[in-house]
KOLPAPA-842558 format. One line per 4 residues: number of its first residue (from 1); for each residue x, y negated, z negated of C-alpha. Coordinates in nm, 2 decimals, padded with zeros to 4 digits. Example, Ala and Ser with C-alpha at 12.3 -4.5 7.8 and 13.67 -1.06 7.14 Angstrom:
1> 01.23 00.45 -00.78; 01.37 00.11 -00.71
END
This chain:
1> 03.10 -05.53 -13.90; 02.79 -05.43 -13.67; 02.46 -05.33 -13.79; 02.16 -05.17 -13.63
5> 01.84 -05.08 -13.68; 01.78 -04.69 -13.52; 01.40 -04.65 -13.44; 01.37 -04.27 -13.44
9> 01.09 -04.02 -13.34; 01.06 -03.71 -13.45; 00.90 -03.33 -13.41; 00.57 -03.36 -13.59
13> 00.64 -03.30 -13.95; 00.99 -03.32 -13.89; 01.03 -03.70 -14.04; 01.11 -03.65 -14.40
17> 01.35 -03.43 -14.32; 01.53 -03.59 -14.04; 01.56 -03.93 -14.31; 01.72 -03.69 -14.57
21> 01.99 -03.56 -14.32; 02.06 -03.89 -14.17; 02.11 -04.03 -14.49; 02.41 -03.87 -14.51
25> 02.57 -03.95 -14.24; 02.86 -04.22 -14.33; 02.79 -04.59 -14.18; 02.38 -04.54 -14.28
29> 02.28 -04.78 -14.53; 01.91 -04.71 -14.52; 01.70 -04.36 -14.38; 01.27 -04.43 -14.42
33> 00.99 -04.28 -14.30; 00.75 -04.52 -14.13; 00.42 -04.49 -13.97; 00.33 -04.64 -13.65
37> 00.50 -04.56 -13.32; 00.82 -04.45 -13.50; 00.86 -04.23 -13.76; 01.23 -04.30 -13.92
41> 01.41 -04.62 -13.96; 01.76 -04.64 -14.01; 01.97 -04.92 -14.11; 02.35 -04.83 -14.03
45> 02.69 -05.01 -13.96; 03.03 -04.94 -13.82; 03.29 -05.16 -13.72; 03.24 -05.21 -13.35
49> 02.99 -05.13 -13.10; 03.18 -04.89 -12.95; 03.21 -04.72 -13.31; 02.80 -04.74 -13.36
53> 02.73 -04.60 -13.04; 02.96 -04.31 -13.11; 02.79 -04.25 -13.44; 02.44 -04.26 -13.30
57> 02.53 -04.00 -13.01; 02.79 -03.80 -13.20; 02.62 -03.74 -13.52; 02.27 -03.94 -13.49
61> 02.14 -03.81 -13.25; 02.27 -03.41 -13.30; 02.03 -03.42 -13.60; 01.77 -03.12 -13.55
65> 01.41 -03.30 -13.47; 01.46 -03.58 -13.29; 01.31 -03.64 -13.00; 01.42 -03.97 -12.94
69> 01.62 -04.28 -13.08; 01.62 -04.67 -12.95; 01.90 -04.85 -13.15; 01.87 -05.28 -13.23
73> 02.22 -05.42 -13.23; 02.14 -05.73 -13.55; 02.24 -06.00 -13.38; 02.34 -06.34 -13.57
77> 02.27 -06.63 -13.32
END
């Protein structure tokens, strides 16, 4: 298993919303709303990197009011 964290920023007013819908999306553990220089935090997983990449373009990212996403592969050194 791989896990990521997916920094997210969103449309002003848009970051409640944006957590709820990616909440659902299969392979997310965790959806928040954070202040600072993001605005949602999302813990997900998937069984390769290929697989997380796929879910952050394919279904992540497609998620109305993003503007823009950074994903941190957990490494385990």
């Amino acid at each position: 298993m791989v896990q990521a964290y997916i920094l997210i920023q969103t449309e002003v007013g848009k970051a409640t919303a944006v957590a709820e819908l990616i909440s659902e999306i299969p392979g997310v553990l965790t959806a928040e709303d954070v202040t600072g220089p993001y605005d949602v935090i999302v813990k997900a997983e998937a069984e390769t990197v290929d697989d997380l990449g796929r879910m952050v373009v394919a279904q992540v990212q497609k998620v109305e009011g993003i503007t823009r996403t950074l994903t941190c592969p957990v490494v385990h050194l």
